[in-house]
NUGUVO-304440 format. One line per field, with one value per atom (N, C-alpha, C, CB): residue number from 1; residue in three letters; x, y, z. Coordinates in Angstrom, 2 decimals. Glycine has a CB too. Layout:
N
pos <- NUM ...
code <- ALA ...
x <- X ...
y <- Y ...
z <- Z ...
This chain:
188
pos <- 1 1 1 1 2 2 2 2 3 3 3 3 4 4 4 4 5 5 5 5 6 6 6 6 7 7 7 7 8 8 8 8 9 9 9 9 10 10 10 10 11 11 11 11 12 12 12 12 13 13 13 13 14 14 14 14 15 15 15 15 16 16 16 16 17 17 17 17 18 18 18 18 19 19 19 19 20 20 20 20 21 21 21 21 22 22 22 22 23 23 23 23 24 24 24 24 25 25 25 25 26 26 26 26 27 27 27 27 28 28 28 28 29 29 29 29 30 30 30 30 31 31 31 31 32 32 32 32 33 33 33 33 34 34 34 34 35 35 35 35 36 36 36 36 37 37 37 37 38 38 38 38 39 39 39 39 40 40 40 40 41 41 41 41 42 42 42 42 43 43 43 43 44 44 44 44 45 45 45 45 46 46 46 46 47 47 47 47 48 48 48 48 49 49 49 49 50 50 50 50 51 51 51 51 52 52 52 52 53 53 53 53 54 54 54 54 55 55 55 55 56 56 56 56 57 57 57 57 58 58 58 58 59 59 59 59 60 60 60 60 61 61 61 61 62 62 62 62 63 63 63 63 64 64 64 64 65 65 65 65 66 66 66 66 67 67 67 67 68 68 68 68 69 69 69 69 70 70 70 70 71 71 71 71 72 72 72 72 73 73 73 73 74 74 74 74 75 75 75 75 76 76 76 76 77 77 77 77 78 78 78 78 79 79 79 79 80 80 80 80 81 81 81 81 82 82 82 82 83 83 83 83 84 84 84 84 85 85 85 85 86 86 86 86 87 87 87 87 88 88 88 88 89 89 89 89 90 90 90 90 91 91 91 91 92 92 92 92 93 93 93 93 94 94 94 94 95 95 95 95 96 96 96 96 97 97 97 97 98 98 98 98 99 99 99 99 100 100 100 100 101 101 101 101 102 102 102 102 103 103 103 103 104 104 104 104 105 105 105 105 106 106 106 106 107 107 107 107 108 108 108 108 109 109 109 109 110 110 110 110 111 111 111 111 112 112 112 112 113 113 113 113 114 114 114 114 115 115 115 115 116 116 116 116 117 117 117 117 118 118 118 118 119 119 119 119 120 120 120 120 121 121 121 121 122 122 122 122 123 123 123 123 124 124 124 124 125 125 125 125 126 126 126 126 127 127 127 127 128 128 128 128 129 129 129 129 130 130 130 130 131 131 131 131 132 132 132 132 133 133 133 133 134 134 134 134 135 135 135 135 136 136 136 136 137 137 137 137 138 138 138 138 139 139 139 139 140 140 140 140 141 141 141 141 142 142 142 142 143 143 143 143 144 144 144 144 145 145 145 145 146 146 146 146 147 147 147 147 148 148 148 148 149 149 149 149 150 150 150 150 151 151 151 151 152 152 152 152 153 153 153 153 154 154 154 154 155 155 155 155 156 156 156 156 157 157 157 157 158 158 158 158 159 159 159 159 160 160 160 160 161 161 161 161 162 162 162 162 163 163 163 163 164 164 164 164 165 165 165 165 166 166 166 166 167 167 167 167 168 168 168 168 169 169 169 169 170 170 170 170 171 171 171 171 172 172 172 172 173 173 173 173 174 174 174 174 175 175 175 175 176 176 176 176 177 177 177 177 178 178 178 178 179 179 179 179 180 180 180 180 181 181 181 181 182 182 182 182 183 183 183 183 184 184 184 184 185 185 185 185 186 186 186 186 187 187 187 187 188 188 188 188
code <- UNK UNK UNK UNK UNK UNK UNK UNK UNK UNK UNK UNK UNK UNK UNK UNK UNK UNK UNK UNK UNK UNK UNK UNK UNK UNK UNK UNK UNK UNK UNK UNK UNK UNK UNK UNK UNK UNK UNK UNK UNK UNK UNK UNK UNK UNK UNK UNK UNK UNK UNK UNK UNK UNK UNK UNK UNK UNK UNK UNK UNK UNK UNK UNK UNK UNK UNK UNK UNK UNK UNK UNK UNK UNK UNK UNK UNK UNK UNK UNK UNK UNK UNK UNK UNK UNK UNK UNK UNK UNK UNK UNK UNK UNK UNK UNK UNK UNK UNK UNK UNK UNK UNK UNK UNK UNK UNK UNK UNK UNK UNK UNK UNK UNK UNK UNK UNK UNK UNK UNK UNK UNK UNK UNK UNK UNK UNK UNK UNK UNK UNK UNK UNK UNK UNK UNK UNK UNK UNK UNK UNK UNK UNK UNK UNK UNK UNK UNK UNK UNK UNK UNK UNK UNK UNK UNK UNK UNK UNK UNK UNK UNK UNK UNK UNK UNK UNK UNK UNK UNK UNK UNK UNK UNK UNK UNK UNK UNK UNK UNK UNK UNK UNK UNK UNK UNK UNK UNK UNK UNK UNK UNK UNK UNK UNK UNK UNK UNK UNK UNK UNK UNK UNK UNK UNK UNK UNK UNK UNK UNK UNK UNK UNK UNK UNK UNK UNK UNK UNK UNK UNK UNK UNK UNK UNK UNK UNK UNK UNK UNK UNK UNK UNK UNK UNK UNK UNK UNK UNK UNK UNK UNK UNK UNK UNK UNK UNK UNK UNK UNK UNK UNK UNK UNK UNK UNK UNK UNK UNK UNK UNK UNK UNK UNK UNK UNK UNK UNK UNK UNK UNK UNK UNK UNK UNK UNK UNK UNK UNK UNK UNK UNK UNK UNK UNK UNK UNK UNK UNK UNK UNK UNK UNK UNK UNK UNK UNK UNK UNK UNK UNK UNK UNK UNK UNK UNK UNK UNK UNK UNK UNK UNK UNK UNK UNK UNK UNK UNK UNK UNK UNK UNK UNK UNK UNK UNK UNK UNK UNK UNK UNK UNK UNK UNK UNK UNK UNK UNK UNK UNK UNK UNK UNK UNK UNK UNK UNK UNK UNK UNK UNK UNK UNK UNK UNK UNK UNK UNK UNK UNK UNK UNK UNK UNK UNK UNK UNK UNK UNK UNK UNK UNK UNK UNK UNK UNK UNK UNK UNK UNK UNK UNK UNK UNK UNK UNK UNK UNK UNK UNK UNK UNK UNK UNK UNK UNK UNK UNK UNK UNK UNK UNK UNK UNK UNK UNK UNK UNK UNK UNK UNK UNK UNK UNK UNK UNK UNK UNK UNK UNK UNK UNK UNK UNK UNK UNK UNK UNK UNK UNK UNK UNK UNK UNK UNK UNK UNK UNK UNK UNK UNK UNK UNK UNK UNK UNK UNK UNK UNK UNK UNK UNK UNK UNK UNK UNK UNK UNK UNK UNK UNK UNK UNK UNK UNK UNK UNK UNK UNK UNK UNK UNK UNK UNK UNK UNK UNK UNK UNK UNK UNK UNK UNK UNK UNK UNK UNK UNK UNK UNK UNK UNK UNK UNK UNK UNK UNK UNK UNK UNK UNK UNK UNK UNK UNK UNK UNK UNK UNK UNK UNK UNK UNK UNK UNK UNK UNK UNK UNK UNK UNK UNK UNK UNK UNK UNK UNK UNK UNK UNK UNK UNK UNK UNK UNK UNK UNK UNK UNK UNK UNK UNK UNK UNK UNK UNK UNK UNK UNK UNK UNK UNK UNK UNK UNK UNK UNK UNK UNK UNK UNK UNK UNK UNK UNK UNK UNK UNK UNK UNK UNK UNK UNK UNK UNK UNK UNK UNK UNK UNK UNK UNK UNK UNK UNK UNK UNK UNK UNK UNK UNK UNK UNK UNK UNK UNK UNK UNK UNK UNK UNK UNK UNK UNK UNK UNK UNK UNK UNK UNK UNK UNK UNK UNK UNK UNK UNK UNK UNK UNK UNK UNK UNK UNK UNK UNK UNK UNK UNK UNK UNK UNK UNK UNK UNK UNK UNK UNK UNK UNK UNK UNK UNK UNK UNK UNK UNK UNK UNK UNK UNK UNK UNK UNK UNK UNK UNK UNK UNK UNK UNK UNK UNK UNK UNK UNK UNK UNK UNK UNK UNK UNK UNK UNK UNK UNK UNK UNK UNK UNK UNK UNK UNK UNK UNK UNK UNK UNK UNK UNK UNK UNK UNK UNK UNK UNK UNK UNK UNK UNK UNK UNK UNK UNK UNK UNK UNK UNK UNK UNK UNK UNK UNK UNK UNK UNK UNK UNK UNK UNK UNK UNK UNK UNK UNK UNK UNK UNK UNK UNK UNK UNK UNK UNK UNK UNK UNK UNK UNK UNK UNK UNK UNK UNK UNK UNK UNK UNK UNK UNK UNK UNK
x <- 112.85 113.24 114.58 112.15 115.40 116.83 117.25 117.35 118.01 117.69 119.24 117.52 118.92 119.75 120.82 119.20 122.50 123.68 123.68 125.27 123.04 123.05 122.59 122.39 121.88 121.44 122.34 120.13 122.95 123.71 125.16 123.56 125.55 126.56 126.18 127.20 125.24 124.96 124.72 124.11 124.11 124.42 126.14 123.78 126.88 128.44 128.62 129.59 128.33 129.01 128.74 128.61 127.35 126.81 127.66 125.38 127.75 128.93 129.79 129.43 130.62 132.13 132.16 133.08 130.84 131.03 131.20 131.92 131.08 131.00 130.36 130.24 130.69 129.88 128.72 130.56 129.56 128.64 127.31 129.41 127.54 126.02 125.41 126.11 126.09 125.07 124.36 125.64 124.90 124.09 122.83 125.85 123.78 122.64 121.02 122.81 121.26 120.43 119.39 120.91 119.98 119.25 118.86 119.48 119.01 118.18 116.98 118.97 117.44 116.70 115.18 117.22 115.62 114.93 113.84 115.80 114.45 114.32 112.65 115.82 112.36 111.31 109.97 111.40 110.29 109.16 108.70 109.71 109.95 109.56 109.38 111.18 109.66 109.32 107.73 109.77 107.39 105.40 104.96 104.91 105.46 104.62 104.33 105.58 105.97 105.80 105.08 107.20 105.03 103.91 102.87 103.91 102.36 100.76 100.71 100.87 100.85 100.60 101.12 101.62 100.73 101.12 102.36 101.31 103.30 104.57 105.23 105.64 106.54 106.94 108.27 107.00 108.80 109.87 110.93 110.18 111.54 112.14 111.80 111.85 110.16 110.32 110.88 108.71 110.40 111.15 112.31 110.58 113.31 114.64 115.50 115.11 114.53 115.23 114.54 115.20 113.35 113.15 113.85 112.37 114.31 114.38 116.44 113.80 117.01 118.11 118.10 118.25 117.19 117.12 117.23 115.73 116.61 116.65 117.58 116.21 118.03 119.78 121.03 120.30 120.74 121.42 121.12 120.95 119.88 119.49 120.04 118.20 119.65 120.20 122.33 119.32 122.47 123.94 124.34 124.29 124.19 124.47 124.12 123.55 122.84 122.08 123.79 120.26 123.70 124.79 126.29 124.92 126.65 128.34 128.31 129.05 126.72 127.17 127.75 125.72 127.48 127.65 127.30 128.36 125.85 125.55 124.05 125.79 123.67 122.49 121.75 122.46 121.08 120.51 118.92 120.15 119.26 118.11 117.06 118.47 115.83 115.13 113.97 114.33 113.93 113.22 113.55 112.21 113.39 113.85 114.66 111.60 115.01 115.93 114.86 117.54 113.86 112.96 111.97 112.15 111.59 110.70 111.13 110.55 112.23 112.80 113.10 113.65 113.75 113.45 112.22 114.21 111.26 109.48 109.38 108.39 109.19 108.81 109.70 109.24 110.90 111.50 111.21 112.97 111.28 110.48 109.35 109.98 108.54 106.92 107.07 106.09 106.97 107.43 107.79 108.81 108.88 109.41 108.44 111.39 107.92 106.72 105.54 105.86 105.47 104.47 104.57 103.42 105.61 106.42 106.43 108.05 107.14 106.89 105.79 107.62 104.69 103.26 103.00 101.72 102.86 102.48 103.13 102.91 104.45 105.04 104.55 106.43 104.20 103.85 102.83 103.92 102.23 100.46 99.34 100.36 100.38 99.13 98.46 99.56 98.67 97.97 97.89 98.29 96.09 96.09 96.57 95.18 97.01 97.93 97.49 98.67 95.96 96.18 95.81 94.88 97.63 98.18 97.31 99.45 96.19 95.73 95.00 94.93 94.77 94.00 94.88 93.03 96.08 97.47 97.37 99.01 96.85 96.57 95.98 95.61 94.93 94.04 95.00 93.67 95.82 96.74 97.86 97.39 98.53 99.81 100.04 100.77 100.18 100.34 100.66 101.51 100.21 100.20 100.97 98.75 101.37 102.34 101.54 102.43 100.11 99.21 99.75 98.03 99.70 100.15 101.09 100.08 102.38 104.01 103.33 105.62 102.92 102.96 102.49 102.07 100.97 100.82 102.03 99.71 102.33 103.33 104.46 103.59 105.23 106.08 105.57 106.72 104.30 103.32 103.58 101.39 102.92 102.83 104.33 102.23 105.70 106.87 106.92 107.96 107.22 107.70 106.27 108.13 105.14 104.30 105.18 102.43 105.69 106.13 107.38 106.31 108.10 109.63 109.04 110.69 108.56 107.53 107.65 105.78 106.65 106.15 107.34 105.63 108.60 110.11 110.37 111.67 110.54 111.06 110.66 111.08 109.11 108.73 108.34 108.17 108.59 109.17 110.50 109.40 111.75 112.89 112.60 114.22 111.61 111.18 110.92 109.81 109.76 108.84 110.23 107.30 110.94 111.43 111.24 110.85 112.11 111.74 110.87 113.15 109.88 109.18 108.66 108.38 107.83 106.61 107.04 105.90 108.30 109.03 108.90 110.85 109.38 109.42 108.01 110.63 106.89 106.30 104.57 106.28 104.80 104.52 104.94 105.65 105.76 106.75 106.29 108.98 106.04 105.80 104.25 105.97 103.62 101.83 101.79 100.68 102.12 102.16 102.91 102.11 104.12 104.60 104.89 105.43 105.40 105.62 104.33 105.96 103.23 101.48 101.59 100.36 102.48 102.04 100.56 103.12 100.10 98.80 99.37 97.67 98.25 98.53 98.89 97.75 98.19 99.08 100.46 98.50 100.93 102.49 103.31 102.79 102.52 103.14 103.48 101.68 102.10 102.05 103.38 100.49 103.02 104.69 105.59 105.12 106.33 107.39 108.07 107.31 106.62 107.20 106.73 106.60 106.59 106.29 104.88 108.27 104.33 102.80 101.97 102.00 100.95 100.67 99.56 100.21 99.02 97.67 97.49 95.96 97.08 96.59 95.79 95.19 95.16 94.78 95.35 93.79 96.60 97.39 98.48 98.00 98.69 99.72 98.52 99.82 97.75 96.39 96.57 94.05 96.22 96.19 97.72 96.16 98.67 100.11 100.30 101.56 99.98 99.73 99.02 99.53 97.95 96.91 98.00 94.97 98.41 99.11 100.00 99.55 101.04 102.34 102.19 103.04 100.49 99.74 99.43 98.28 98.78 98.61 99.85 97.84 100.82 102.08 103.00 102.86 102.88 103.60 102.93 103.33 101.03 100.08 101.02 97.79 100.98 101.41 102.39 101.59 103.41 104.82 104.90 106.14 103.99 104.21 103.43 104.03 101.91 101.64 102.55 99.76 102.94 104.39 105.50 105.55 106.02 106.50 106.00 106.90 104.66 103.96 103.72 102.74 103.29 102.92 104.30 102.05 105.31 106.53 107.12 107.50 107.10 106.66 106.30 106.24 104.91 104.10 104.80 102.17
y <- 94.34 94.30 95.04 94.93 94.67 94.96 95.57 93.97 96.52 97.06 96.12 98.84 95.56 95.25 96.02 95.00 94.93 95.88 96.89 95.13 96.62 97.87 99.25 97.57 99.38 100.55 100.89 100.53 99.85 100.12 100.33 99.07 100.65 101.06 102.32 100.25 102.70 103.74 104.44 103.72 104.16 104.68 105.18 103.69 104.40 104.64 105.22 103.41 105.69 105.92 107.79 104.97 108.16 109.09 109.65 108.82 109.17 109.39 109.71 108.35 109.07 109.42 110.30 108.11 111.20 111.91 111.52 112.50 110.31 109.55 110.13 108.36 111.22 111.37 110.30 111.89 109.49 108.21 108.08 106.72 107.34 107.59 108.34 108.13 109.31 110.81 110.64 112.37 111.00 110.92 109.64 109.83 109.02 107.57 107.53 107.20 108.28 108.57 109.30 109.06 110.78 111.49 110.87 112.41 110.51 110.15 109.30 109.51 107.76 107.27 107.45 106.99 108.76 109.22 110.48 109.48 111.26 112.84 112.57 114.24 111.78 112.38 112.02 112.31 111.04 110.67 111.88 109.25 112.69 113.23 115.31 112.76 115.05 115.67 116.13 114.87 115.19 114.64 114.66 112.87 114.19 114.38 115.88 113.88 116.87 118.35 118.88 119.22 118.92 119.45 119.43 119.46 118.36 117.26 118.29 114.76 118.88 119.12 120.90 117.84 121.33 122.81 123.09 122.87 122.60 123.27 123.43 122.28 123.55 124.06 123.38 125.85 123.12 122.37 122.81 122.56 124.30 124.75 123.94 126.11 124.10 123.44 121.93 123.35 121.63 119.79 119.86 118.40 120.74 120.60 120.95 121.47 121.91 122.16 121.25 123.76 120.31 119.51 118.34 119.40 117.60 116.31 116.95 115.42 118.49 118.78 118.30 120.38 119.26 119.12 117.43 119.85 116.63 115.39 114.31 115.13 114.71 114.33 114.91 115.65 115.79 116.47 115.72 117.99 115.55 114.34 113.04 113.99 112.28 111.44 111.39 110.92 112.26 112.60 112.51 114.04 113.24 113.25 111.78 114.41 111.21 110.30 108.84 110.44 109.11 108.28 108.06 108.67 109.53 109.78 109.60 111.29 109.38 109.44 107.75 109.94 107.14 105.45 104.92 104.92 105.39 104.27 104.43 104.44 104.80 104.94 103.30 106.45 103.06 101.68 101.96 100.31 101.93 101.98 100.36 102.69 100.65 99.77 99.39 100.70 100.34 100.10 100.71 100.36 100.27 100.73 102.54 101.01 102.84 103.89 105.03 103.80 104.32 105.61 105.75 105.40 104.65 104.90 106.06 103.77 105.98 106.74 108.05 106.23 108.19 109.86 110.07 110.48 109.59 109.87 110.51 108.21 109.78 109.81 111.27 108.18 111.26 112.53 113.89 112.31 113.80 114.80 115.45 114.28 114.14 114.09 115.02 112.37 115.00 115.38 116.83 114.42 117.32 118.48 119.25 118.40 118.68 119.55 120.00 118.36 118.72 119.56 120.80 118.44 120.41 121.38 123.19 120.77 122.88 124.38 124.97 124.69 123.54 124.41 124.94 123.36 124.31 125.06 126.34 124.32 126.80 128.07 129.19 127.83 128.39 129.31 129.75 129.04 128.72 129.30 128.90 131.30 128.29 127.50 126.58 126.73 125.90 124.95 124.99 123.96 124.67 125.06 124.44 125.29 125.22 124.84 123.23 126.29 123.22 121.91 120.47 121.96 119.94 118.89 117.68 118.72 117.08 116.07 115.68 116.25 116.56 116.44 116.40 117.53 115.77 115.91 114.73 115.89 113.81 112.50 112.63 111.78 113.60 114.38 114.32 116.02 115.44 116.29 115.73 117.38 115.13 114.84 113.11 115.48 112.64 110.87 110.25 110.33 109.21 108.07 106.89 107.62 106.00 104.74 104.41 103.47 104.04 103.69 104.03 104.13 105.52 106.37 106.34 107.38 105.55 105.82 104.14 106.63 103.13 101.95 101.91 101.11 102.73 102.95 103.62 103.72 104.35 105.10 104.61 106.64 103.28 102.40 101.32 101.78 100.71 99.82 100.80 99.70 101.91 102.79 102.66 104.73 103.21 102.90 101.59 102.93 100.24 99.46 99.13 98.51 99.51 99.10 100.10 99.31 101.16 101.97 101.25 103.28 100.67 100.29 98.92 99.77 98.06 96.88 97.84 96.41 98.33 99.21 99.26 100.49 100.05 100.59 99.38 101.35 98.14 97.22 96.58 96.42 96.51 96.36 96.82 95.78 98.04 98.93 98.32 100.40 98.44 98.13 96.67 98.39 95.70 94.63 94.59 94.52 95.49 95.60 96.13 96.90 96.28 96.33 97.47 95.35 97.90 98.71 97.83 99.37 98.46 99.79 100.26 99.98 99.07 99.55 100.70 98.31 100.23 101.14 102.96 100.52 102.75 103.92 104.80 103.67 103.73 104.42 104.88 103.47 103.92 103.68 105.53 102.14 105.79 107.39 108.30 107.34 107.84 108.79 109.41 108.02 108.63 108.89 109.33 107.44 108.28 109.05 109.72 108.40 110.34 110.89 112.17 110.22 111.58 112.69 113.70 112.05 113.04 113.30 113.87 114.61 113.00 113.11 112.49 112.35 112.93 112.81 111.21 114.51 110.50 109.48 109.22 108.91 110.77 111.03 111.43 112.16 111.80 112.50 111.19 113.78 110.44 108.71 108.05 107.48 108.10 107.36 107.72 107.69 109.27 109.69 109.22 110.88 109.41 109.12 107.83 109.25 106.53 105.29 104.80 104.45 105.43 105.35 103.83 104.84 104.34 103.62 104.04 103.36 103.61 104.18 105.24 103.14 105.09 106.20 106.04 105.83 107.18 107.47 105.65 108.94 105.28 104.24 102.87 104.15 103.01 101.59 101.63 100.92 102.89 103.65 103.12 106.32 103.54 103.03 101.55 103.53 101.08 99.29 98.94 98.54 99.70 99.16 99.64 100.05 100.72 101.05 100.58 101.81 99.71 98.84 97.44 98.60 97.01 95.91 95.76 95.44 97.04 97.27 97.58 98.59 98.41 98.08 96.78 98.67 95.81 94.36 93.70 93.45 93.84 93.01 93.71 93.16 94.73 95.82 95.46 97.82 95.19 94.50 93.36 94.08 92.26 91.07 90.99 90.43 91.71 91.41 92.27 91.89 93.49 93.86 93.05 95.15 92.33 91.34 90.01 90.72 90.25 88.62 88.92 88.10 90.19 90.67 91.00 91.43 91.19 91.55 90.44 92.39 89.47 88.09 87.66 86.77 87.35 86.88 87.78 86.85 89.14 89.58 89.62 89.59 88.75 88.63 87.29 88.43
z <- 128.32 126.93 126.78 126.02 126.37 125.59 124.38 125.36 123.93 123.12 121.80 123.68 120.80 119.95 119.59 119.10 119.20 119.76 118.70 119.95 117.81 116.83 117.00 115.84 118.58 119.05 120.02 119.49 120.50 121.56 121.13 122.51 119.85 119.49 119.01 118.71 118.28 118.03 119.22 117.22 120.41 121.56 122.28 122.25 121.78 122.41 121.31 122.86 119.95 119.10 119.26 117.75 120.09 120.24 121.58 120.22 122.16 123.47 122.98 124.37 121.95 121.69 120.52 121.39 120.42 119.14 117.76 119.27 117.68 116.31 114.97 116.56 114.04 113.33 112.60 112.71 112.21 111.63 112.33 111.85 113.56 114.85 114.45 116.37 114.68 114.86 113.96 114.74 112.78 110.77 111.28 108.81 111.67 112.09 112.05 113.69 113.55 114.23 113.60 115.13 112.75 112.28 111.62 111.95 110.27 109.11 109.25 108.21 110.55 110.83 111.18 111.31 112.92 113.63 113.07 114.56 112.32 112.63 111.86 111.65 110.78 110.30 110.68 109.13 111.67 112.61 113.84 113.38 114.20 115.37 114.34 117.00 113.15 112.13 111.97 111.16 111.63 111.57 112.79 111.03 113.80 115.28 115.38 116.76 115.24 115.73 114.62 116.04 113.30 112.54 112.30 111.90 112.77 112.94 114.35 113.26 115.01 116.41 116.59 117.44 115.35 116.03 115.42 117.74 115.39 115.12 113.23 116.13 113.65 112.20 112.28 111.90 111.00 110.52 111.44 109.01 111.66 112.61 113.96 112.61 114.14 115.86 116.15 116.59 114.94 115.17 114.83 114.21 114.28 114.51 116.14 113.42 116.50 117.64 118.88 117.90 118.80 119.43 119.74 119.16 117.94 117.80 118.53 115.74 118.15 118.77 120.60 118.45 121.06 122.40 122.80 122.88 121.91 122.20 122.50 121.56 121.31 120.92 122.47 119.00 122.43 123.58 124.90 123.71 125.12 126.19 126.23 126.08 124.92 124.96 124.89 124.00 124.74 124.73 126.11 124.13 126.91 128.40 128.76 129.29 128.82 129.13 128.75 127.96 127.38 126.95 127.52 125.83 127.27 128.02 129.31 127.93 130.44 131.85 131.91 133.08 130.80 131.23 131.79 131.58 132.73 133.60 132.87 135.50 131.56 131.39 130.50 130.59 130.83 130.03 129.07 131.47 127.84 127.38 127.26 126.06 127.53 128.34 126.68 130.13 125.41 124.76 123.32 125.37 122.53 120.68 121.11 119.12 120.36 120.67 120.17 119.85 119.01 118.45 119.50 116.89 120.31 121.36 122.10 122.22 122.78 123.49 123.21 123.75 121.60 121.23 120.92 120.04 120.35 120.58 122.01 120.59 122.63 123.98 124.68 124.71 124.44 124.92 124.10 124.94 122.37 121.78 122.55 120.67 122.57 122.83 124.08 123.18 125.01 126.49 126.22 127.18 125.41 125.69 124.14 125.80 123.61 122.68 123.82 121.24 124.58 125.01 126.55 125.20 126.53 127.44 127.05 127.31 125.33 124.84 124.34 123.96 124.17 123.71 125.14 122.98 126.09 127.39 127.30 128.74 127.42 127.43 126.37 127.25 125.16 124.25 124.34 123.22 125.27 125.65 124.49 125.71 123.41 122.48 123.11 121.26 123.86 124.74 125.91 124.67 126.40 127.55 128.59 127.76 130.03 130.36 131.70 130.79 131.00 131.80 130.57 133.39 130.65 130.12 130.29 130.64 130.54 130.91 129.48 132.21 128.80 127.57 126.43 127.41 126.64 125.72 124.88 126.60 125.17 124.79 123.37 125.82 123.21 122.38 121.04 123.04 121.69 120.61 119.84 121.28 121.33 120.93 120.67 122.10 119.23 119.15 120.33 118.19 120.04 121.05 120.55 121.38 121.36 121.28 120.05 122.67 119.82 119.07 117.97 119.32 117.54 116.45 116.14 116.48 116.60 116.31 116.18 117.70 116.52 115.95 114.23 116.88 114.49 113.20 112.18 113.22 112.59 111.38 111.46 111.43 112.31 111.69 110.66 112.69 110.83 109.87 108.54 110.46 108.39 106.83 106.57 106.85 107.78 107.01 106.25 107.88 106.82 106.50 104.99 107.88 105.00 103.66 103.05 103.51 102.98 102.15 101.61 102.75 102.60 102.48 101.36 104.37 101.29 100.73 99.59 101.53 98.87 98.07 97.25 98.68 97.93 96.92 96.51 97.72 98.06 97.31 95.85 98.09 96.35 94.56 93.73 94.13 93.60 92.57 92.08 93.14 93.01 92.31 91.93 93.15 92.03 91.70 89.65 92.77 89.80 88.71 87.54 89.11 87.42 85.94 85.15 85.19 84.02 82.96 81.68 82.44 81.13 81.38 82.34 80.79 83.10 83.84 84.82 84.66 85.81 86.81 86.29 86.82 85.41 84.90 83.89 84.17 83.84 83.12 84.19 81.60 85.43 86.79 87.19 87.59 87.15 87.85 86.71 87.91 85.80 84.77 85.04 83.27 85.20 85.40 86.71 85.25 87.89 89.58 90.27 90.49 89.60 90.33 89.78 90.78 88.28 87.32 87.20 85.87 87.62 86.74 85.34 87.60 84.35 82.94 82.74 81.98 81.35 81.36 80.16 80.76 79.51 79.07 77.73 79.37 76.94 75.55 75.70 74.67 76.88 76.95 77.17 78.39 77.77 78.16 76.69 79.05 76.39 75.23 73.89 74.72 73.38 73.04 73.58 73.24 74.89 75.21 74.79 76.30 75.31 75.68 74.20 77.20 73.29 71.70 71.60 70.66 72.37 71.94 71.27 72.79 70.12 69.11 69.92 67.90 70.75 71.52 73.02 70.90 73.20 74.51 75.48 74.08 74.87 75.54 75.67 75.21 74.15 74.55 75.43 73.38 75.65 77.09 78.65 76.84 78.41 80.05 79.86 79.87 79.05 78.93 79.68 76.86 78.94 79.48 81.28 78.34 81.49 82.57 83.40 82.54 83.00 83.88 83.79 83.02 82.75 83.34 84.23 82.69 84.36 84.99 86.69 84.17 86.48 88.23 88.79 88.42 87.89 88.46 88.71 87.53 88.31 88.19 89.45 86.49 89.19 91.24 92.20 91.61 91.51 93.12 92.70 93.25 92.16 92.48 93.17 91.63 92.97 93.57 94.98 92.43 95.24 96.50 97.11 96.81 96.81 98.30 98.17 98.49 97.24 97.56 98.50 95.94 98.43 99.55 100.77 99.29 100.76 102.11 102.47 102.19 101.89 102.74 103.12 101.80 102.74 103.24 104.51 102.03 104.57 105.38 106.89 104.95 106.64 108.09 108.63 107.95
């Protein structure tokens, strides 16, 4: 398998110091290998200086020029994170030091498949949000995210009571289901 030139520029772009790449990379990468090191023992600090160490790998790996990446680029910083987490739990002595039971602890291909699936339903999801329109968009953020209660809704979005704000709110959920499995089926 081959990796698409869009990785493979971001790969030369990481060689030649490219800020752009770099930013790339991070935003893309970092919050996957983010959730692995905190799900597993560590702290926001440790996945910076992991998903760092990583970057640094793949840096050398990149500038020697004869390096070929063989699979998605997030595979590859997973997999190198993965490796050197469990490298420093051994040192730290949080984990014992026989690695065979790592499988346990530390995600699996399985688990990074799953949590690209939740991305892209999530990415689905925004899209239809920015789908669904004003009011609902906004009155949707107001109840789940905001957690206003349904008389504070109801004021705002000037509905005469608490329950013709839920009615509007029950419609504006069927109509976001509608349009996110119209996007999810197109989708598959």
């Amino acid at each position: 398998m081959t990796t698409d030139s869009n990785e493979q520029g971001l790969l030369k772009g990481l060689a030649g110091n490219d800020r752009k790449s770099i930013e790339t990379i991070y935003r893309t990468h970092y919050s996957m290998i983010q959730t692995l090191i905190i799900n597993n023992s560590g702290t926001s600090d440790d996945a910076r200086d992991v998903f760092q160490e990583a970057i640094i790998v793949l840096y050398e790996k990149a500038k020697s020029g004869s390096f070929e990446l063989h699979a998605q680029l997030k595979t590859y910083i997973y997999a190198v994170c993965r490796r050197l987490w469990l490298k420093r739990l051994a040192l730290q002595q949080r984990f014992s030091s026989d690695l065979a039971n790592a499988q346990e602890t530390i995600a699996t291909d399985e688990d990074l498949e799953m949590y690209e699936h939740r991305t892209e339903d999530f990415e689905l999801m925004e899209k239809a949000l920015m789908n669904l329109g004003e009011p609902c968009k906004e009155l949707l953020e107001s109840y789940y995210l905001r957690k206003k209660n349904m008389s504070e809704i109801a004021k705002e979005f000037g509905y005469t009571n608490a329950d013709n704000a839920k009615n509007q709110k029950y419609k504006c959920l069927m109509r976001l289901k509608k349009i996110f499995f119209g996007h999810y089926n197109n989708s598959l």
